[in-house]
N, C-alpha and C positions, 0 to 999 in steps of 0.2 A: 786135619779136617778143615772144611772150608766154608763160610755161610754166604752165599749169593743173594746179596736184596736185590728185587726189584721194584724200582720207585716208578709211582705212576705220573703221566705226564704232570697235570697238577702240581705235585712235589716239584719235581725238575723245573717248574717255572718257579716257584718260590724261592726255592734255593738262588737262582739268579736274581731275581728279585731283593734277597736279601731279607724276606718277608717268612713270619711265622708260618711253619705247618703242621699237623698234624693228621693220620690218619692210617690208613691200612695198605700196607708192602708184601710183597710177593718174598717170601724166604725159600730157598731148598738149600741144604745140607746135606755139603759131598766129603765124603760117600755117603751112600742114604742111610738110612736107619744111625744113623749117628745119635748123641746121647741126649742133643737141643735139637728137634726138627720140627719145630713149629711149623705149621702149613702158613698162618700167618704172624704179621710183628705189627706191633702201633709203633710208629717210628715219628718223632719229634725233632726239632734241629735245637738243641739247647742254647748254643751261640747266636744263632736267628733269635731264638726267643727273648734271651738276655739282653739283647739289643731292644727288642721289641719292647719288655717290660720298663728297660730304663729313659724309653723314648716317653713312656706310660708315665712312668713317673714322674718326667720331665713337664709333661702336661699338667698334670696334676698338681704340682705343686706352683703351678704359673697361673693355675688358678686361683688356688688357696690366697698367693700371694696377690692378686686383683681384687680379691676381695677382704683384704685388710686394710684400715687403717695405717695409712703411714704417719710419722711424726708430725708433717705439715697439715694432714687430713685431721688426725685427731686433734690436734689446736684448732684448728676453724670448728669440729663439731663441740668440743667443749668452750670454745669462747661465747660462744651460741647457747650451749644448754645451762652454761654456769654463769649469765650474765646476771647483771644485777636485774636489772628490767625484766629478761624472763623468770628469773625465782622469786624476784619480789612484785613486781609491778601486773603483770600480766597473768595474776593466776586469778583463774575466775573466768578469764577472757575466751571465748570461743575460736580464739587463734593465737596468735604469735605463744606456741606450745614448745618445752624442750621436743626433742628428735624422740622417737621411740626407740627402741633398739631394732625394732623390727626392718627401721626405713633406713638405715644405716647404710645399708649396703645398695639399694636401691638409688638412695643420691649418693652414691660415693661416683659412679660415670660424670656428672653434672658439676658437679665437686672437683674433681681433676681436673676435668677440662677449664673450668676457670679460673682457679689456682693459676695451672699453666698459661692460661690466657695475661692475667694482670696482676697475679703474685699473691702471698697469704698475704704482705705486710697492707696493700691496697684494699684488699677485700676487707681485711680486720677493721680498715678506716670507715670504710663503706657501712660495715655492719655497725661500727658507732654512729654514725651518720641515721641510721634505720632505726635505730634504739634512740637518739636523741628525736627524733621526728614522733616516736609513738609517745613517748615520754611528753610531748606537749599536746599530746593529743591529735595531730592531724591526721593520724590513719583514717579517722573516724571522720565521716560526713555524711549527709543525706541518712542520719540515724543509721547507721552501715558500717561493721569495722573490715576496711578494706586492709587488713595486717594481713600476712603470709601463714600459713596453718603451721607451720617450722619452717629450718632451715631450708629444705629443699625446695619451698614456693622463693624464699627469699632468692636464692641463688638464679632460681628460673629467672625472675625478673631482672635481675644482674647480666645472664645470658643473654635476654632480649635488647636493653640495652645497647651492651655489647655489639649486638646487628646492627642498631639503629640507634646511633646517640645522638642525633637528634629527637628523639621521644625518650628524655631519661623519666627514671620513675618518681612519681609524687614524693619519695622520700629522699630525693639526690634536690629537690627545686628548693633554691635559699630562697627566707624570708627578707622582702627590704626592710627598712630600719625605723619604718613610720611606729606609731604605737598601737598594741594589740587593742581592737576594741573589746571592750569588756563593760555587759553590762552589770557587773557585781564588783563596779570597782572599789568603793568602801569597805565592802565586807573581803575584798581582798586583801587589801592594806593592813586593815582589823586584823585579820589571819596572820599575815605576816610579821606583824608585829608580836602578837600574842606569841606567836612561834619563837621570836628571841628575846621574849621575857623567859619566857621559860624553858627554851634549851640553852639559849646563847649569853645569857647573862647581863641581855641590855635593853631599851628600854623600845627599841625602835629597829625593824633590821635595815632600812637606807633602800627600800624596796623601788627598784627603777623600771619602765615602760616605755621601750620593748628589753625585756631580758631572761635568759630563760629561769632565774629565780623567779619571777613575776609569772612566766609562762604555766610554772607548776602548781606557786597558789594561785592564780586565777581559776587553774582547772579545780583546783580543791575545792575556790570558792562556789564555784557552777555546780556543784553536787551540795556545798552545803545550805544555798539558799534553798531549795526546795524540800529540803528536808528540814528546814525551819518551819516552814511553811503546813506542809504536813504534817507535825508533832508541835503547830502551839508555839514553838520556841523563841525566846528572845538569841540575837545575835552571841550574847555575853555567854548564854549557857549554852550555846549549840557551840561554840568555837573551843569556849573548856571541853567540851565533851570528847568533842573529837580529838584535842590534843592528847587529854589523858589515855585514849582510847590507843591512839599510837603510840605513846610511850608504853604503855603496860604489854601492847603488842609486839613491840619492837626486840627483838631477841637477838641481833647480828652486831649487838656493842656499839657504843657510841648513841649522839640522838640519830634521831630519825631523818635523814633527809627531807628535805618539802617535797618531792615528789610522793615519798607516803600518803601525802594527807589527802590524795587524790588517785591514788591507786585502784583497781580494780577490788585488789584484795582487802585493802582497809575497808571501802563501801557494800562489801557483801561478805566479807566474813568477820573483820576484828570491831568494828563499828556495830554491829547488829549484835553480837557476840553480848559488847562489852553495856549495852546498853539494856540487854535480855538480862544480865549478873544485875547490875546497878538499878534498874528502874522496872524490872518486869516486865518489858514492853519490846 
């Protein structure tokens, strides 16, 4: 017995092709009445398909893999979302926010490309660079926190840069070495000192202008005079307050860094906190 398919042109070009087909073939079976004589057959090419499926999968998983984290990506997204400044300093703040998981993938394109452009060890500088800048405060002017909303505003403005370094961004511009004007400058010194009586065990911290220990309380002290001001307070108990306020807040071991005492978070959560517990108010 013999079974004669006939393939219609369509298949015949496929087959040369090399390209999946499927569909409906012309069968007779000789001699007729034989014991298979389907009028018709769905005839598929398995070997085409096989190729077909593992070219599929070949895609597929080149996907998968563009949209993962590699070792060099996920260090630049965790030095970012686990920095000290983002978890301690900047919460509160209408910007510079860890990454969500959701945008992950969305800057990861932006993210290569710069990487590849000036290397993680260069950008990990840069991003200290951006974190020491916000840390004294100059994101912030014209009452405006010009910070990046995450990672991937940071990176954009790294990328612009990059086109145009002659316009680097306000957090790449070094400070000359004249001194910070400050008009709270006793009460920063005050600060300062009080701070290493009582973390550092001495009686003075040797507070110098321009420096970024000075840059941090100065910024403390610009959030504390007004809130003197506002609540009555003499210098003496407004500078205890706060101190104590940081230390009882302070949960990450050791004291407190000076930039605490000027944080976002110490002046809208552990300061108002610890002063609602202690004084009712």
């Amino acid at each position: 017995m013999q079974i004669v398919v006939t393939l219609p042109d369509e298949a015949m070009a496929a087959i040369e092709a090399r390209q999946d087909w499927a569909g409906t073939a012309q069968v007779a079976v000789q001699p007729a009445g034989g014991p298979f004589a389907p009028d018709t057959l769905r005839i598929a090419f398995p070997g085409v398909k096989r190729r077909h499926v593992a070219s599929a999968d070949a895609v597929a998983a080149a996907a998968r893999s563009a949209e993962r984290l590699g070792p060099t990506e996920r260090l630049i997204v965790e030095a970012w979302n686990d920095s000290e400044y983002i978890r301690e300093y900047a919460i509160g703040e209408p910007r510079n926010n860890p990454v969500p998981p959701r945008d992950v993938l969305q800057l990861l394109p932006t993210l290569r490309r710069t990487v590849k452009a000036v290397g993680a060890e260069q950008l990990l500088t840069w991003m200290g660079m951006y974190f020491d800048c916000c840390l004294q405060r100059r994101h912030i002017w014209e009452d405006r926190n010009h910070g990046y909303s995450h990672l991937g505003g940071w990176l954009r403005s790294v990328q612009r840069y990059l086109r145009n370094r002659n316009k680097p961004p306000y957090w790449m511009v070094t400070k000359d070495d004249r001194p910070l004007a400050d008009p709270n400058a006793d009460l920063t010194v005050w600060l300062a000192d009080a701070y290493a009586a009582k973390f550092l065990g001495r009686k003075r911290f040797g507070l110098a202008n321009p420096s970024e220990a000075y840059t941090k309380f100065a910024a403390a002290a610009a959030r504390l005079a007004p809130f003197m001001v506002a609540n009555g307070w003499d210098g003496q108990r407004a500078v205890r307050t706060l101190l104590d306020a940081v230390a009882e807040g302070w949960g990450l071991g050791g004291p407190p860094p000076p930039g605490a005492l000027g944080s976002e978070n110490t002046w809208t959560v552990v300061l108002p906190a610890y002063c609602k517990a202690r004084y009712g108010v």
